[in-house]
C-alpha positions, 0 to 999 in steps of 0.5 A: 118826345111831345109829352113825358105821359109816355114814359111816367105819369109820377111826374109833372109834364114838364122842365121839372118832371124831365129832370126829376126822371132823369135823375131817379134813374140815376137813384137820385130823388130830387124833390125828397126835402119837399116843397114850401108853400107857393115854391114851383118844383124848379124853385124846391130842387134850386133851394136844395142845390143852394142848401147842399152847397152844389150850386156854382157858376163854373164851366158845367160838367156832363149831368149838372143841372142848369137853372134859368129864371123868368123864361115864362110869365108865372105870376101872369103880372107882365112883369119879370119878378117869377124866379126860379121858372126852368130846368135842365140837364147839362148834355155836354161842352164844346171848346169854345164854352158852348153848354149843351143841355137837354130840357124839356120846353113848350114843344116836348123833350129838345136840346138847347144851347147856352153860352156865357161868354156870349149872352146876349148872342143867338148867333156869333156871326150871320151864318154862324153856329148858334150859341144861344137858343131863345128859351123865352118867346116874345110876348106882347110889350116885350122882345124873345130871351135866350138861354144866357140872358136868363141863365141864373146857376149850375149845380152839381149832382153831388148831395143832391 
């Protein structure tokens, strides 16, 4: 799916608004505790995680969220200094540690890869599966990242 506008207009057309519907249709409302002035949705629902104690860096389970900071230019400075910046839910994990999570990206709702044994990996070997999808496109003076590069926490829906 290109657009959530299909399915809600309550929402941001974006990583945020993906998560957010996700997890009210599971009765969880996960920017209630509101926003500080100048936070971004991602920063708003991580504060929560931190304060409510579910963030962790333990092997994900099905439904965590997992958060990524600097996937994109916030700021427009050209530097890396934006936090918090996406947003995603944990799909599964195969046995060798490979999260899949489902996100919402510049083409619309899509699967993405992660794996932090590998982080600096896209492929583990020519040919191979792909560990890590790019989740930062190069920009001019600086080279694409992929999602464990930019990985920064996991968090359990429980308290939120």
């Amino acid at each position: 799916m290109r657009s959530l506008r299909r399915v809600s207009r309550g929402v941001p057309d974006d990583c945020s608004g993906f998560v957010r519907l996700a997890y009210r249709s599971a009765g969880i409302d996960l920017v209630a505790h509101g926003f500080r002035a100048g936070e971004n949705a991602v920063s708003a629902i991580f504060r929560r995680a931190v304060d409510v104690g579910s963030v962790h860096h333990q092997p994900p389970r099905p439904g965590d969220l997992v958060f990524f900071r600097e996937t994109y230019d916030r700021n427009r400075d050209g530097r890396r200094n934006d936090g918090m910046t996406h947003i995603g839910v944990v799909e599964a994990v195969d046995a060798h540690g490979t999260v899949t999570f489902i996100h919402r990206g510049g083409k619309g709702v899509a699967r993405g890869r992660l794996n932090l044994s590998f982080p600096s990996r896209h492929q583990l070997e020519q040919g191979g599966p792909v560990v890590n999808d790019y989740i930062r496109p190069a920009a001019k003076g600086s080279r694409a990242y992929l999602a464990g590069e930019l990985f920064a926490a996991f968090a359990s829906p429980e308290g939120l």
